[in-house]
ZADRENRO-464938 format. One record per residue (C-alpha): x, y, z. Coordinates in steps of 0.05 Angstrom, whole numbers, padded with zeros to 5 digits, always signed. Layout:
<pts>
XYZ
...
</pts>
This chain:
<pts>
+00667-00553+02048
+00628-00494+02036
+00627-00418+02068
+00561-00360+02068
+00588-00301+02085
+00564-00224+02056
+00508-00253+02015
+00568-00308+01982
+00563-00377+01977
+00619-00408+01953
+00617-00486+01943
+00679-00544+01933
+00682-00524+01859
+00702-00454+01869
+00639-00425+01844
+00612-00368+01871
+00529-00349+01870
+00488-00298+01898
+00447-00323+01960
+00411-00256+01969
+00345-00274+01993
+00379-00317+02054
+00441-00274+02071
+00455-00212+02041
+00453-00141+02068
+00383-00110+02044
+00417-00058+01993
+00448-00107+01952
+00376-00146+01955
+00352-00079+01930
+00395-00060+01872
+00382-00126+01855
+00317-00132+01846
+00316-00064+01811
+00366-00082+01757
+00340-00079+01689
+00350-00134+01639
+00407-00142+01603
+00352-00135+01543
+00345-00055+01559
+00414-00048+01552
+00412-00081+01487
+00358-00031+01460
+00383+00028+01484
+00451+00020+01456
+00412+00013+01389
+00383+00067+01393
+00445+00100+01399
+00471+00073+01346
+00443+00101+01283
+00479+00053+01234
+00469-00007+01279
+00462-00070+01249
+00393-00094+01256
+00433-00170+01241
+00481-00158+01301
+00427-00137+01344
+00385-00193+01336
+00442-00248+01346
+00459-00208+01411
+00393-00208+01435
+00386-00285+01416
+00447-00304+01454
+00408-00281+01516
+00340-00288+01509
+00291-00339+01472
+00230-00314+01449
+00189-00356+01497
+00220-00306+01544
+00208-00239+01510
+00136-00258+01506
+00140-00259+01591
+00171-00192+01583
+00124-00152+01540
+00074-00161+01606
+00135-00127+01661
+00108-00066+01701
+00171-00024+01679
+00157+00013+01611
+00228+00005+01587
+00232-00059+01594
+00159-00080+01549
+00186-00044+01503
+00254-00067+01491
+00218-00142+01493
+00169-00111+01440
+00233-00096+01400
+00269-00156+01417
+00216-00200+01398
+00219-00155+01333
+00283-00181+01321
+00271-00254+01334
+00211-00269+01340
+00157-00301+01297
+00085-00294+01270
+00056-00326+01325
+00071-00266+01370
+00043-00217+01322
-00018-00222+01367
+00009-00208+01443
+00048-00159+01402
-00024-00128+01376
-00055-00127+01454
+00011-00078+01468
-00013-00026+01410
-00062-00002+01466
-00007+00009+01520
-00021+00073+01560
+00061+00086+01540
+00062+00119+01466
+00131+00094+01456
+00113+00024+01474
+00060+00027+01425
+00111+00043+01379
+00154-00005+01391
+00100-00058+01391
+00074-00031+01313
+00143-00026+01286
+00156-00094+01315
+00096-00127+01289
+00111-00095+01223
+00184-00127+01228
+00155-00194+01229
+00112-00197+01180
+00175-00171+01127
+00230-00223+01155
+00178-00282+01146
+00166-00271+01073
+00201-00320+01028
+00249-00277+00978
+00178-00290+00932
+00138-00262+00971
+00176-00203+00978
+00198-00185+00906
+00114-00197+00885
+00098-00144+00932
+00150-00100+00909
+00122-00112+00833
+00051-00098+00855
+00066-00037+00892
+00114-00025+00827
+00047-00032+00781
+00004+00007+00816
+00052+00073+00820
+00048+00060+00747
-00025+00053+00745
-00010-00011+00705
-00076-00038+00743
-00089-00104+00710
-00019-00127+00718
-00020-00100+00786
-00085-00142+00794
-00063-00207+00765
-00001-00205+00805
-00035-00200+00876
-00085-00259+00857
-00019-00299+00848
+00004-00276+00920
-00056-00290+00947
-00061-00355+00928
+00012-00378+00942
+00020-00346+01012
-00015-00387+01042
-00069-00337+01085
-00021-00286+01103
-00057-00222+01122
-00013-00180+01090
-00018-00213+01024
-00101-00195+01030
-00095-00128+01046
-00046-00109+00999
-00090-00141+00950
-00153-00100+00982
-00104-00033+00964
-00099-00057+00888
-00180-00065+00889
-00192-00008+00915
-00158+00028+00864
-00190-00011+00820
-00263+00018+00843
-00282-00063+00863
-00310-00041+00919
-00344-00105+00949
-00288-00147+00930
-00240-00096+00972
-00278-00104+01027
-00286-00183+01023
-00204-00177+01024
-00199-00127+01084
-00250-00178+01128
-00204-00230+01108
-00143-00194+01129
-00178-00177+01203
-00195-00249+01208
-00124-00277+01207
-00103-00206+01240
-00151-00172+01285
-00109-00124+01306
-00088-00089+01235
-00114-00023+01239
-00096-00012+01173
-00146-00056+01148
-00192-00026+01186
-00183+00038+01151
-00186+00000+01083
-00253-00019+01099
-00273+00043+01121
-00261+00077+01058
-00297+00022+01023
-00355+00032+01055
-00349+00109+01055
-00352+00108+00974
-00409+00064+00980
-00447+00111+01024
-00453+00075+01084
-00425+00121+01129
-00439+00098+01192
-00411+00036+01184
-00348+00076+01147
-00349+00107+01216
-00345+00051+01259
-00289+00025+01225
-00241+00085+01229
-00262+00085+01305
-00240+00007+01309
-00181+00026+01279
-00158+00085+01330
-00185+00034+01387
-00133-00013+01364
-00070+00034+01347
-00091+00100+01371
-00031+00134+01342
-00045+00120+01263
-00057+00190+01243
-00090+00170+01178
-00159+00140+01213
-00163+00207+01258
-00157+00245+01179
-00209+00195+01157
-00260+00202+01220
-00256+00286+01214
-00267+00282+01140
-00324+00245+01139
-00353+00280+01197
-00333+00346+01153
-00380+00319+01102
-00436+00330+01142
-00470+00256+01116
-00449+00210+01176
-00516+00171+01183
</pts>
């Protein structure tokens, strides 16, 4: 035997669900349908939570959600809740959402822009292999010291055993453009836009190359391309007025 009544259906196992659509009063249909996910609460509380652990959050936010799921979110009308999926996916998800993540560093909301960089920045760091990491570390270690050819060497070897990860090539185009290899920087920047067309910072990498090689306009284009992707990365709005400061954009 069952009953309906006040928008409850409860069947012979004693369960009880929500039959709003068929029965219930038009409020609790409302404040339904305007409820937030669970996932909003979930970011805000971190938020909150200066010391939060970035580990708890992300096995909360996998006991709700998959990350099949967060990618659905990231395209919800409501603000909040794009960019708590940004951040949730962030947390959990994987490089293969670097790129829906990318599409969201043009959202008409700064902070889901935000959320979308810092979460595409969060993947790329939790899916290097311990290797990976500490090499990076070295290199970036080298080249404070201006230890250049060790710095060099070092970011071949990445390279080669990362298996075309963009951030591999563009640190690498950092090291050769310290290095004055101009041509070879900017092989390693087109490289870096080719697995990841929406890194800005590569963008501005190649910008610069082409600046000290006197082809402004095309130094020009880039730090535009760069602002059309992430239009909050202060550096390629520096870049663009300096060059135009110099008078010599052709």
């Amino acid at each position: 035997m069952e009953s309906i009544a006040n928008g409850i259906r409860t069947d012979y196992s004693g369960s009880c669900r929500h039959y709003l659509l068929i029965v219930a009063p038009f409020e609790i249909v409302e404040k339904t349908m305007s409820r937030l996910p669970k996932l909003v609460e979930f970011f805000n509380a971190c938020l909150s939570e200066r010391g939060a652990s970035v580990a708890f959050a992300a096995v909360q936010v996998a006991a709700w959600y998959t990350p099949a799921t967060l990618f659905r979110l990231i395209g919800a009308s409501k603000s909040q809740v794009r960019m708590a999926a940004a951040w949730g996916l962030g947390l959990i998800g994987d490089e293969m959402h670097l790129r829906p993540l990318g599409h969201m560093l043009r959202d008409d909301i700064r902070g889901v822009r935000l959320a979308a960089d810092e979460a595409r920045r969060s993947i790329l760091f939790r899916t290097q292999s311990p290797w990976h990491r500490r090499t990076a570390e070295e290199v970036e270690d080298f080249l404070a010291s201006s230890e250049m050819e060790k710095a060099s060497s070092l970011a071949d070897q990445l390279v080669e055993e990362t298996e075309l990860r963009s951030d591999a090539y563009l640190l690498r185009a950092w090291v050769r453009v310290c290095n004055v290899q101009w041509d070879a920087a900017i092989e390693d920047c087109k490289k870096t836009l080719t697995i990841d067309p929406f890194c800005y910072r590569a963008c501005v990498a190649l910008g610069q190359c082409f600046w000290h090689q006197n082809r402004n306009a095309a130094a020009r284009e880039c730090f535009y391309e760069s602002m059309r992707l992430y239009p909050d990365f202060e550096p390629a709005h520096v870049a663009l007025r300096m060059l135009y400061g110099s008078n010599s954009v052709v």
